[in-house]
C-alpha angles and dihedrals in degrees: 000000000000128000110276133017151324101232137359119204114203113197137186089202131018136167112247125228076253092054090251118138105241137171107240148146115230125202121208131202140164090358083299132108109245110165141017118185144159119295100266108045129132106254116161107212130178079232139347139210122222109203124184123219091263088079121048121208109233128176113263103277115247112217108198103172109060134133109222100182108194119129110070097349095048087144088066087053148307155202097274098044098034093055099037084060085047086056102047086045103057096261115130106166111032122178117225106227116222101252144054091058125084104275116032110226092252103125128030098262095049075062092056098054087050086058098044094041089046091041110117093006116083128097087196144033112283129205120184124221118221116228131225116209132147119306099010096084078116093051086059102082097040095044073049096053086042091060116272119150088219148295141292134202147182123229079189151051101290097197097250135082097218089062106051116183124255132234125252084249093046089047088049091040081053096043088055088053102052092048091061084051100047087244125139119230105224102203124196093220108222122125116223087201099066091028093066090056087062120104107234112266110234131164137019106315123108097187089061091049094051087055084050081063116035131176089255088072090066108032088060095048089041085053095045090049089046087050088042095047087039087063108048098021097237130169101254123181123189116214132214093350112194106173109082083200086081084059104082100036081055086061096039089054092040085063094056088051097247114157102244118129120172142218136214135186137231091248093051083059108043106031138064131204085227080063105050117085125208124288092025090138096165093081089056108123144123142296080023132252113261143202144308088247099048090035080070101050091049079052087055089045087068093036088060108032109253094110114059114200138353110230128171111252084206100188103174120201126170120262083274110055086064102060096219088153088059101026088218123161103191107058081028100126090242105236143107123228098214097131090117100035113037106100086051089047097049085039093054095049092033091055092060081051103063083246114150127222095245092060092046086053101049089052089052105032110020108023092057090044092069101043087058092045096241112149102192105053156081100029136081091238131120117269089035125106118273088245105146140163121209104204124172103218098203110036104104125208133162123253100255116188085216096064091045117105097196114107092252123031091208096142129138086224097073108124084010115134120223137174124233121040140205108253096173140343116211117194112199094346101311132094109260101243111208089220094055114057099200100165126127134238099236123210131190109268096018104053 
């Protein structure tokens, strides 16, 4: 190799490893950041990129909440177009999670057929949760030592019969276990005891599905994982919570230094239930959305720091798994397609907000690279990929099927307009082409 680098970015603006805008050049090399200077500086490069104030440089986004649902429901979704919509949407690194695709990962070779069924295919790097169910506490240590980031688990009916739920006592027992091996617990934070209180949602109406599905249901699961985590002293992480309730009992817990961090989604942030008719089956997904008021207050939890990171919960379906012939609630599949569009949905509402993009970037970067242990990602530092995404925060455009590269393109943002859009998304220093897939296959200890 030649003196110097691969590649020099030059950027106008850039987000700082403190999540500062800043004007740098930065020097690749090897698929690694090594430098970052002033402007100006001499840099030889191989070859360099110019780039003008109207585009930010942000660190590639980390999804690490994704279904990626090949094997068995690849007609849902899978690797290829799963990562080629993380692409296009800034996401460089996304984490499978253990359950919509046949089997579960729940045993190491279940691992293994996630790995050969994702291998070639993937336009980013790919990391794979473990899951916790019923009978499988003993399969935890060895899919850990196989590679898995961590381990997921449901308090509540998943919707599939592969992935059972687990019991408060199983999800403590778990909890016990990970903490020996240095693994976090991700918990879908719905309680079956107060669930089965519920009258069963059915028809149109929205309003009748969100008192299916109360706030109750979440803020006495989210109680039962902080005591669990409290005990052990497990790492315990809450997904897509809904309820800004939670919010405050998070904080609470985080003062007595238990290990809880918490999670939140794009739809959660930028829609209301007043705003959703009848029939508008695509919101449908659980926990449900809430809502102006509490939408707010989950805006305050980031703002404050309670909530860690915003991540997509993209849970594909096909067109008819929807029921958007019918508008039923009830039978609807509950999921939101958002891979491709979430980090122009949160900037577009963030922006009203007085919400800069470097905190944006550390919630959906840095915050959700850490808890997947990966220690390369997710910041504009030295040592770090070259995983960037150019993104241009105030070019609108409206959200077109056509230009969505998810299976189905089943997503309640369709002829919506949002601001800020993807311009291009680099993944250790090079562009991500469509037609290549380059992305790894990321393990726990060697990411």
């Amino acid at each position: 190799m030649t003196e110097g680098f691969e590649l020099v970015i030059r950027a106008a603006r850039a987000i700082s490893s403190e999540g500062k805008e800043v004007a740098c050049a930065i020097g690749v090399r090897e698929g690694r950041i090594a430098a970052i200077e002033p402007l100006d500086a001499k840099l030889p490069a191989r070859r360099e990129i110019k780039l003008d104030r109207d585009v930010v440089v942000m660190p590639g986004l980390v999804d690490t909440h994704v279904h990626v649902c090949e094997p068995g429901n690849t007609e849902w979704e899978g690797f290829a177009t799963a990562t080629k919509s993380a692409a296009a949407g800034g996401i460089t690194t996304l984490v499978d999670m253990p359950l919509d695709s046949v089997p579960s990962t729940v045993t190491v070779s279940a691992l293994e057929d996630k790995r050969k069924a994702a291998s070639g295919q993937c336009h980013v790097d790919v990391g794979f949760w473990g899951g916790l169910i019923p009978g499988h506490l003993d399969d935890l240590a060895p899919l850990h030592e196989a590679g898995v980031l961590g381990f997921k688990c449901f308090l509540v009916d998943s919707g599939t019969p592969h992935f059972p739920p687990v019991s408060i006592d199983l999800m403590e027992a778990g909890l016990a276990i990970l903490r020996d091996l240095g693994a976090p617990l991700l918990v879908h934070c719905e309680s079956e005891e107060v669930s089965a209180r519920m009258k069963v949602p059915h028809g149109r109406n929205y309003a009748g599905y969100l008192a299916s599905r109360p706030r109750e249901i979440e803020n006495v699961a989210v109680a039962h994982v902080i005591e669990a985590a409290r005990r052990t002293g497990g790492q315990a992480h809450v997904v897509h919570l809904s309820s800004s309730d939670a919010v405050s009992m998070i904080a609470s817990a985080r003062r007595d230094d238990v290990r809880v961090t918490a999670e939140t989604c794009p739809h959660y942030l930028a829609v209301a239930a007043e705003e959703i008719g009848d029939g508008q089956t695509l919101f449908k997904c659980s926990p449900p959305i809430r809502e102006a008021a509490n939408r707010e207050l989950l805006w305050g939890g980031l703002k404050d720091g309670v909530l860690d990171q915003v991540v997509s919960d993209h849970s594909p379906c096909t067109v008819a798994m929807k029921n958007v012939d019918t508008g039923d609630f009830g039978s609807a599949w509950g999921g939101i397609t958002s891979l491709q569009l979430g980090l122009s949905v949160v900037w577009t509402e963030a922006r009203r907000r007085g919400v800069s993009l470097g905190e944006v970037a550390g919630w959906m970067s840095t915050k959700p690279a850490q808890l997947a242990g990966l220690p390369h990602k997710g910041r504009i530092a030295v040592g770090f990929d070259a995983d960037f995404c150019i993104f241009a925060p105030d070019q609108p455009f409206v959200v077109d099927p056509a230009k969505l590269y998810h299976r189905n393109a089943v997503t309640p943002y369709v002829g919506r307009t949002l601001t800020g859009a993807v311009t291009d998304t680099l993944l250790r220093g090079r562009s991500i082409d469509m037609q290549e897939p380059r992305g790894r296959l990321l393990a726990r200890g060697a990411a």
